[in-house]
C-alpha positions in Angstrom: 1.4 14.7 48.5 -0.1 11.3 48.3 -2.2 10.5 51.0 -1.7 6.9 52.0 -4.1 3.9 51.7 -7.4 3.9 54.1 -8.8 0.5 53.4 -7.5 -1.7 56.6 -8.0 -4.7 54.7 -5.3 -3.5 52.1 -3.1 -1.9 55.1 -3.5 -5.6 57.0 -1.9 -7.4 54.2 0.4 -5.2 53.0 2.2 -4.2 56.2 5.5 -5.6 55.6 7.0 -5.3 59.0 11.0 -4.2 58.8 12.9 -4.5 62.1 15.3 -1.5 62.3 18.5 -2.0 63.8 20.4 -0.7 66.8 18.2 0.2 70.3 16.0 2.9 70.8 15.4 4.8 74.1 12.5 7.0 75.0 14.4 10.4 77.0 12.9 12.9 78.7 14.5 16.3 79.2 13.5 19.6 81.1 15.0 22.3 78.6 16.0 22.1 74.6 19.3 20.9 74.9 21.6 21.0 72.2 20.8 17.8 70.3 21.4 17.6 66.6 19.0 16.1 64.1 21.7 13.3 64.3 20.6 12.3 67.9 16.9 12.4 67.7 14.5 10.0 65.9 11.2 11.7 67.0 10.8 14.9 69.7 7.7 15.5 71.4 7.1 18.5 73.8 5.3 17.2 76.7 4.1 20.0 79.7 6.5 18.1 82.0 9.4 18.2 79.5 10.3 17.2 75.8 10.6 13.3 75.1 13.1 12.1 72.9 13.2 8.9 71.0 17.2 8.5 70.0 19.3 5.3 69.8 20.6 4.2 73.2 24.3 5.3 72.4 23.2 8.8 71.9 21.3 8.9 74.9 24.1 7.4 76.6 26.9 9.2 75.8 24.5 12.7 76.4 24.3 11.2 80.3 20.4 10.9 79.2 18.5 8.7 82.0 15.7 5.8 80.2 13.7 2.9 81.8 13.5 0.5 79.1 15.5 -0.5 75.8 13.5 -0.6 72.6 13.3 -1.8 69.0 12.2 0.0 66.3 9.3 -1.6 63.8 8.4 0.0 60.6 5.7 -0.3 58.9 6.4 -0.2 54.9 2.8 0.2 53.9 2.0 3.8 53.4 -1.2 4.4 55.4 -2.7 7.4 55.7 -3.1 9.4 58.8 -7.2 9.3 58.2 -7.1 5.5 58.3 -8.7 4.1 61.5 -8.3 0.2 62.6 -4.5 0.2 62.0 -3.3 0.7 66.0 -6.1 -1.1 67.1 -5.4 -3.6 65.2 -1.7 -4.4 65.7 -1.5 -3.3 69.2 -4.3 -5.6 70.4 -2.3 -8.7 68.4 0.8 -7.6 70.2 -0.9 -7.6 73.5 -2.4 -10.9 73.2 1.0 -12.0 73.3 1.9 -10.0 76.0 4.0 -8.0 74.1 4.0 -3.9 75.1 4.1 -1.1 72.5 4.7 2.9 71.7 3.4 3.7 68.3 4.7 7.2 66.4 2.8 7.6 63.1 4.7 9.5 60.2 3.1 10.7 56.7 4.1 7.6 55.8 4.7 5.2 58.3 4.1 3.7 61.4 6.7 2.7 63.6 6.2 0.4 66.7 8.9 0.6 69.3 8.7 -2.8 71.7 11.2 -4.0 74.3 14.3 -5.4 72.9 13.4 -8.8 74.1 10.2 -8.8 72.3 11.8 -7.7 68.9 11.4 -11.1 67.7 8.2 -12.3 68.8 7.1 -8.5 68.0 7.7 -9.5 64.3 6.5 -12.8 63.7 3.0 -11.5 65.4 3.2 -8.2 62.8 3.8 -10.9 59.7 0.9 -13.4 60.7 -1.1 -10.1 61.5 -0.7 -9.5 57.4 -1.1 -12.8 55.9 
C-alpha cells in the first residue's frame, strides 16, 4: 500500500479541497443497532456509546437525535497518516475565521466536517490555504 506524501509543503499545495454533497450528522447511540454500511460514513466506539457520522436523512428517518448539521470536506491529496502539520495547519486557518471543525483521517484522506453554514467560507479558506 502506498503510504501517502509527508512533506507539508507538498500536502499544503496540493490539497485540492472537494465539498461533498448532502448533510452530515454526528449520532450517538448506546447499543449496535442495526445500521447497514449504507447508513454510516465513519463509526467510532466511544465508552459512553458509538458515534456515527451518516447523512442527516439516514439519521432522520432512524429517529437518531444530532446537535448540529455538517458538510463534508475532502481532502484529495493523499497524505499519510505519519505526516504531522496537516490538522494543525488547516484547523488553525479555519479557526481564524471562526469557522469550527471535526477532522476523520482515512488511509487516504482527510475529511473536514464544518457547519453547513460555513461550507462555503470552509472552502475558500482550504483553497487559499493551498495556493
Amino acid at each position: 500500500m502506498k503510504t501517502g506524501e509527508t512533506n507539508l509543503s507538498a500536502i499544503l499545495k496540493s490539497l485540492s479541497p472537494v465539498l461533498n454533497q448532502g448533510s452530515y450528522v454526528f449520532c450517538s447511540v448506546v447499543s449496535d443497532r442495526a445500521m447497514t454500511d449504507n447508513d454510516v460514513i465513519c463509526m467510532f466506539r466511544e465508552e459512553e456509546g458509538t458515534t456515527l457520522i451518516m447523512k442527516k436523512e439516514r439519521a432522520d428517518a432512524a429517529g437518531l437525535q444530532y446537535s448540529v448539521v455538517m458538510s463534508w470536506i475532502t481532502l484529495n491529496i493523499h497524505s499519510s497518516l505519519e505526516a504531522y502539520g496537516l490538522t494543525a495547519a488547516f484547523s488553525n486557518a479555519l479557526a481564524e475565521a471562526n469557522v469550527s471543525c471535526n477532522v476523520v483521517a482515512g488511509v487516504y484522506h482527510d475529511h473536514i466536517f464544518v457547519p453547513r453554514n460555513d461550507a462555503d467560507k470552509a472552502m475558500t479558506v482550504l483553497k487559499k490555504l493551498s495556493s
